[in-house]
C-alpha positions as CSV (number, residue, x, y, z in Angstrom):
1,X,-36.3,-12.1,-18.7
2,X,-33.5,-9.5,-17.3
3,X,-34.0,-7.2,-14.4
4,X,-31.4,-4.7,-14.6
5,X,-30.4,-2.3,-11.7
6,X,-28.3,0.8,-11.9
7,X,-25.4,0.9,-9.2
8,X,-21.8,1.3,-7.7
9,X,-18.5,0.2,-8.2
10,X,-18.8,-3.9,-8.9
11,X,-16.6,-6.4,-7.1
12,X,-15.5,-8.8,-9.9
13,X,-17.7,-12.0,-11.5
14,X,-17.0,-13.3,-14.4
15,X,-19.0,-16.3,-16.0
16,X,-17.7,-17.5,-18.9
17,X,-18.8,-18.4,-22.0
18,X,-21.6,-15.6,-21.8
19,X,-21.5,-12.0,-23.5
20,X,-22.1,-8.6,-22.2
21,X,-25.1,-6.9,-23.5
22,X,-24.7,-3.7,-26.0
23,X,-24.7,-0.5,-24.4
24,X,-27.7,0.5,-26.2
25,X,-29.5,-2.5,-24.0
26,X,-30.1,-0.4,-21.0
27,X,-31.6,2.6,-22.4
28,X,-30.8,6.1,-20.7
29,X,-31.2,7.3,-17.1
30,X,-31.1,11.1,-16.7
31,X,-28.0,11.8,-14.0
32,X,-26.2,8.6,-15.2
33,X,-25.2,8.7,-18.9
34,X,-22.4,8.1,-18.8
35,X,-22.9,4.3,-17.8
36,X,-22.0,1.6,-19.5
37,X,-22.3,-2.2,-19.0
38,X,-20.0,-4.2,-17.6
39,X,-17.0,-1.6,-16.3
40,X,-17.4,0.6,-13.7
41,X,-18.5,4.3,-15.0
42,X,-15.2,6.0,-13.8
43,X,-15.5,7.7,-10.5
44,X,-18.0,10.2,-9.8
45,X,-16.5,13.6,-8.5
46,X,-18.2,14.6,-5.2
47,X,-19.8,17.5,-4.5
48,X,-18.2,20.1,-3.0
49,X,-18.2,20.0,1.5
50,X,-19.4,22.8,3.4
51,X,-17.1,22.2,5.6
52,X,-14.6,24.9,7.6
53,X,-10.7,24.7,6.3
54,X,-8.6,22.9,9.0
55,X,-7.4,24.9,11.9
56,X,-4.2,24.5,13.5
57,X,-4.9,23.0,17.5
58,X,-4.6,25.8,20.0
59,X,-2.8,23.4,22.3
60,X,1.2,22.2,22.9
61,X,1.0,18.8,22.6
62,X,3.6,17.5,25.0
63,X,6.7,16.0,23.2
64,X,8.6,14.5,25.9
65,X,10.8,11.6,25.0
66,X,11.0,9.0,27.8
67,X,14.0,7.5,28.6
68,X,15.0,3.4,28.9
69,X,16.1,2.0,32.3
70,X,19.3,0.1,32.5
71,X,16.7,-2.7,34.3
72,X,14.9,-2.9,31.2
73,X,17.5,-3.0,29.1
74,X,19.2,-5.5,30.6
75,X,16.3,-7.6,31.1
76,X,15.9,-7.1,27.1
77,X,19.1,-8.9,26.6
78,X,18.9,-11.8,28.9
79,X,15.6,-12.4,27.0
80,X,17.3,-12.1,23.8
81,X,20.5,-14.3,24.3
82,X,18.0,-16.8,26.2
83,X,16.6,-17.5,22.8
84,X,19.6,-18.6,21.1
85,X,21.0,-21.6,21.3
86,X,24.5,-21.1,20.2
87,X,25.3,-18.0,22.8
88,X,26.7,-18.2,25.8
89,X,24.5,-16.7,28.6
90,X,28.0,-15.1,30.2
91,X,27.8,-11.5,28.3
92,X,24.0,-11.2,29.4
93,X,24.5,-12.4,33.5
94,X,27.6,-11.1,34.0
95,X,28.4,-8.2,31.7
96,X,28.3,-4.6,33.3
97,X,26.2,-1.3,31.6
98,X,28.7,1.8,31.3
99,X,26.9,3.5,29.1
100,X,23.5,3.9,27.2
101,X,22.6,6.2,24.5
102,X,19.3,7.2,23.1
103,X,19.2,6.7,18.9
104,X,15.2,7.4,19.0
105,X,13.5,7.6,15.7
106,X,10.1,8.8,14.4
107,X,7.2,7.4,12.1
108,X,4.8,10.3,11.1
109,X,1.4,8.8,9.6
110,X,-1.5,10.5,7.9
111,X,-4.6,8.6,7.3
112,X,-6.9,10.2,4.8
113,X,-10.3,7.7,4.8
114,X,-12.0,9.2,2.0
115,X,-15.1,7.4,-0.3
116,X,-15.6,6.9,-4.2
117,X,-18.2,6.5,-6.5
118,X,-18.7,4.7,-9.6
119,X,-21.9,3.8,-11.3
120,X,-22.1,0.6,-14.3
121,X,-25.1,-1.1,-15.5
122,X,-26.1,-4.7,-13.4
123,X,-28.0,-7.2,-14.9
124,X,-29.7,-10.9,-13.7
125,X,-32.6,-13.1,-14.3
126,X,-35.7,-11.7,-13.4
127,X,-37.8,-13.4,-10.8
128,X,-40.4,-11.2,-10.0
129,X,-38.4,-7.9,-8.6
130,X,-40.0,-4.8,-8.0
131,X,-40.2,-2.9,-11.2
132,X,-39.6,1.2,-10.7
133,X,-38.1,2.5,-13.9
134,X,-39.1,5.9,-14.7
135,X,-41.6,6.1,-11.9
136,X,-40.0,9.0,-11.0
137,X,-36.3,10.4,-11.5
138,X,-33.2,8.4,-9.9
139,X,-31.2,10.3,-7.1
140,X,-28.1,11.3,-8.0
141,X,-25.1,8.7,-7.6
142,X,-24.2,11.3,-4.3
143,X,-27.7,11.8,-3.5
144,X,-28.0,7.9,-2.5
145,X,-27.9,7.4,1.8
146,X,-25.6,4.3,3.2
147,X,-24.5,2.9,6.1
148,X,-21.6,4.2,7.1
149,X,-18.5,2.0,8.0
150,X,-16.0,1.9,10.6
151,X,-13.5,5.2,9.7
152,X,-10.0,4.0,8.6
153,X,-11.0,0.8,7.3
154,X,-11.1,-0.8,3.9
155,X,-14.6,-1.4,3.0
156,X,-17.1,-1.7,-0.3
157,X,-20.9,-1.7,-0.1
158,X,-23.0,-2.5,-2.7
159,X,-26.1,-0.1,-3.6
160,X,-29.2,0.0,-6.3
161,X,-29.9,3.1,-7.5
162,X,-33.5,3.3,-7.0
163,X,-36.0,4.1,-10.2
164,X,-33.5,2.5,-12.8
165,X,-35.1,-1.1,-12.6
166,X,-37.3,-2.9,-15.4
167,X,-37.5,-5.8,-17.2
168,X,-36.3,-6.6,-21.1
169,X,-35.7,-10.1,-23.3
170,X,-32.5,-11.1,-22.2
171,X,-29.7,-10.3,-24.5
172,X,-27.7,-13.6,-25.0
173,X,-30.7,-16.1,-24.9
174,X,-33.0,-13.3,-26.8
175,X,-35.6,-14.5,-24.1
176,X,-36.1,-18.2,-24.8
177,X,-34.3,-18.7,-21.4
178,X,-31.3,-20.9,-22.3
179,X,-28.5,-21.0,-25.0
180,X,-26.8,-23.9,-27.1
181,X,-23.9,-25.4,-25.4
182,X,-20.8,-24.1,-26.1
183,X,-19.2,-27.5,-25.8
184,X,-21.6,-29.1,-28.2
185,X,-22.9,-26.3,-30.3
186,X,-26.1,-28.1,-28.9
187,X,-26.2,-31.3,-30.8
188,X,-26.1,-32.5,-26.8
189,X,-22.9,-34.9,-27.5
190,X,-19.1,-34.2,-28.7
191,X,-16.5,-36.8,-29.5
192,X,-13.8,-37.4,-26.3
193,X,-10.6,-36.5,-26.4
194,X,-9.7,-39.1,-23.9
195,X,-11.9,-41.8,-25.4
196,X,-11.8,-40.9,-28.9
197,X,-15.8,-40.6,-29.1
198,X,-16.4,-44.0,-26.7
199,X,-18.3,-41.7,-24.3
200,X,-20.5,-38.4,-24.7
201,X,-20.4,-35.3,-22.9
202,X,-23.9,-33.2,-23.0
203,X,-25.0,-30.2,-21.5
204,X,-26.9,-27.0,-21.6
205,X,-26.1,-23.9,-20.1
206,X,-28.9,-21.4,-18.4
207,X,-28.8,-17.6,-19.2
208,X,-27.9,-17.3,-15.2
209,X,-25.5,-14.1,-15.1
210,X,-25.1,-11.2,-12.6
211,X,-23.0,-8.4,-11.8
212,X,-22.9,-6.3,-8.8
213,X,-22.2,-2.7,-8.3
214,X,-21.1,-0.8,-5.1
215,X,-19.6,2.0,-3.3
216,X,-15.9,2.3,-2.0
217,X,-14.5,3.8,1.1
218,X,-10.8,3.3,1.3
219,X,-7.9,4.4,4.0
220,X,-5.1,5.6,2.0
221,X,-2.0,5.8,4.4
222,X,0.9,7.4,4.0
223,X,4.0,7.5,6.3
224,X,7.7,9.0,7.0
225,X,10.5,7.0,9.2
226,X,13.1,9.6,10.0
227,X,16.9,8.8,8.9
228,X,18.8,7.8,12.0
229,X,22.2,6.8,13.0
230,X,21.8,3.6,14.9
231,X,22.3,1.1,11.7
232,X,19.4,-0.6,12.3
233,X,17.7,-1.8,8.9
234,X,14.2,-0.3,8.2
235,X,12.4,-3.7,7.5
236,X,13.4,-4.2,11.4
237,X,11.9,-0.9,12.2
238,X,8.7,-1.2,10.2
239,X,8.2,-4.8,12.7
240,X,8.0,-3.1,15.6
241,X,5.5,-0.4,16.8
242,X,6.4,2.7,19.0
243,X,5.2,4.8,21.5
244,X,2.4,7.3,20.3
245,X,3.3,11.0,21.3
246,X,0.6,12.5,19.5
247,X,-2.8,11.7,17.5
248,X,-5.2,14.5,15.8
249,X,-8.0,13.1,14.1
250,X,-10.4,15.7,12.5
251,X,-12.4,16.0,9.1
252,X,-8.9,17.2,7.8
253,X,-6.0,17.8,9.5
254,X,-3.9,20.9,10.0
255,X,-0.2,20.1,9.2
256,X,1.9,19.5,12.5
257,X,4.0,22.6,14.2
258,X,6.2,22.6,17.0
259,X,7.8,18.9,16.4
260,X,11.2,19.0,18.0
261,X,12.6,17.4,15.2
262,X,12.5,19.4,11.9
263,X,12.5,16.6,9.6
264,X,8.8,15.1,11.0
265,X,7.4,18.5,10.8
266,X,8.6,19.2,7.1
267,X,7.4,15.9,6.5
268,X,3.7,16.2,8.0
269,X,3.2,19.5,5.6
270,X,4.5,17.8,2.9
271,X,2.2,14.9,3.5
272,X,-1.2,16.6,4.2
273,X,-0.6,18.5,0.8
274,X,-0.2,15.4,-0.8
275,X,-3.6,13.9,0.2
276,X,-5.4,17.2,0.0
277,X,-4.6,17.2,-3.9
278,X,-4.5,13.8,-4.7
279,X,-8.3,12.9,-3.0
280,X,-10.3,16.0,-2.7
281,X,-10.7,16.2,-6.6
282,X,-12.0,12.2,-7.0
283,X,-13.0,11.0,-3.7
284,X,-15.0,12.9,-0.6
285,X,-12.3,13.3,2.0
286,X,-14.6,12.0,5.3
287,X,-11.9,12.1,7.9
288,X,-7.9,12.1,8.6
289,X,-5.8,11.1,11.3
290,X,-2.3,11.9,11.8
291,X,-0.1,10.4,14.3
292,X,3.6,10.6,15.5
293,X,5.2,7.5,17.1
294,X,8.8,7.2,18.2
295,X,10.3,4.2,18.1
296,X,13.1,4.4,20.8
297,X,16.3,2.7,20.2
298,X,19.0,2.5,22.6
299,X,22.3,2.0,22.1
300,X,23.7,-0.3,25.2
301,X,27.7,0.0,25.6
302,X,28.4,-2.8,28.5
303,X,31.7,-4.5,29.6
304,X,32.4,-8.4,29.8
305,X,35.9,-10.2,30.8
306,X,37.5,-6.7,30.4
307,X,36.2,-5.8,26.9
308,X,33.8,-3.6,25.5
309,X,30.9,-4.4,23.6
310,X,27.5,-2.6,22.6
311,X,24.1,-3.7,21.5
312,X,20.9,-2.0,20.3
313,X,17.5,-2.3,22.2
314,X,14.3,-1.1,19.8
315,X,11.2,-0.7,19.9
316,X,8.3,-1.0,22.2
317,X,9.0,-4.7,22.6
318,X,12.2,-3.5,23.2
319,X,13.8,-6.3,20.3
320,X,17.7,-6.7,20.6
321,X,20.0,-6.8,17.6
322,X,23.6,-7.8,19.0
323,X,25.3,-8.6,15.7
324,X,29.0,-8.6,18.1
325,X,28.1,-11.3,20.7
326,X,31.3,-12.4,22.5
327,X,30.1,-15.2,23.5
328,X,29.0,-17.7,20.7
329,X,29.7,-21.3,19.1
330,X,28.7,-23.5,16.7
331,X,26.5,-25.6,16.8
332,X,24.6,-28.7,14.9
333,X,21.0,-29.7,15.0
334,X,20.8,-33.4,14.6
């Protein structure tokens, strides 16, 4: 026997060998429809919030851009060059700042955790389960309470829609609580392919299947690294993080004003828009965060044995990429 619950968006199980019922199997649950077994319903559209538009904040964030020390960037570099084997630690000791020039950039991120929901048709061996079809009508698939996860994080929960429970002859075994081997076509033996028929291989597989349905709350995350002039690649970039200069986290976020730089701003708007008509129509929108980072990068000019050379310090572990060392050899590993 088959006790089969209503639900939410499954995570994957697939048992081979056994087939999905018919989708007249189930019967019909007023609300859900729509249903069918074995794939996910297609996601539910929420209901509408009655919640306020977002509102810009009445405050100035402060936007100043701090500044790197020649201490710390020379300390950056002797840390660097320490770590390579074939460079000469002259440049790093000995060579003298004369110049150091700010090449800041920005990452802008919005973060729009929103939740889904999907209803398909679950079914596994009955063994004794409550029994509450039709006792009185199911809650809607946005009327059903959860828990409610950590914002911002990835998560799925898996939920029974109460009232949609009862109990019918299982479809593949038609009740009698096993099939013929698929193997065997249940004579209980086949001829070996390694042994040309020296040996047997029997077997019987139990009508033991189950699918699970659930509910999904995803972050989506979306983010904008300004253009800047230092030469730096972006894959070095997105490895190191930067120094946050502004976070607003709210049911949904008003697009960001007053940025110095006009790129970021036009960005941000861009961005919220984005979300706003992408989610709102599918998902319930639950909260966003937007945040603006810079990632500083200095450009170091510094003089060694009466040259000039420069070097680039970035991000907040203040990395070093000196691609014009002056001071290198080569060396082998034995």
């Amino acid at each position: 026997m088959y006790y089969p619950p209503g639900g939410m968006a499954p995570p994957v199980l697939n048992y081979q060998g056994l087939n999905a019922p018919p989708a007249s199997f189930y019967g019909t649950v007023p609300g859900y429809e729509g249903t069918m077994p074995g794939t996910a319903g297609g996601f539910l559209p929420p209901p509408i919030p009655a919640v306020a538009p977002p509102q810009p904040r009445p405050d100035e964030p402060n936007w100043t851009i701090p500044l790197m020390s020649k201490d710390a960037a020379h300390a950056a570099f002797k840390e660097y060059v320490s770590g390579k084997c074939c460079y000469g630690s002259g440049p790093a000791d000995e060579g003298v700042i004369t110049n150091m020039e700010a090449l800041n950039t920005y990452r802008y991120r919005l973060e729009t955790f929103t939740e889904s929901r999907s209803t398909e048709w679950n079914h596994e061996p009955f063994n004794g389960q409550p029994i509450d079809a039709y006792m009185q009508p199911a809650p809607g698939p946005w009327a059903i309470p959860v828990q409610p996860p950590s914002v911002f994080q990835d998560s799925t929960q898996v939920v029974k829609v109460p009232y949609t429970s009862s109990v019918k002859d299982c479809h593949d075994c038609q009740g009698k609580g096993k099939t013929p081997c698929k193997n065997c076509s249940g004579a209980g033996n086949r001829v070996c392919s390694f042994c040309n028929g020296s040996g047997t291989s029997s077997g019987e597989e139990r009508c033991n299947h189950c699918k699970s349905n659930g509910r999904v709350k995803t972050n989506n995350k979306s983010e904008f690294v300004e253009e800047q002039s230092s030469g730096l690649k972006m894959d070095k970039l997105s490895k190191v993080t930067g120094k946050e200069l502004f976070k607003d986290t709210q049911y949904m976020v008003y697009p960001l004003m007053g940025f110095p730089d006009p790129a970021v701003n036009q960005a941000a708007d861009r961005l919220v828009k984005e979300h706003h008509t992408q989610f709102s129509q599918t998902a319930r929108i639950l909260q966003q965060r937007q945040t603006v980072e810079l990632i500083p990068v200095t450009k170091v000019d510094y003089k060694w044995k009466e040259a000039f050379h420069s070097y680039l310090v970035y991000g907040n572990e203040n990395k070093v990429n000196a691609d014009d060392y002056p001071d290198t050899c080569c060396c082998t590993i034995m």
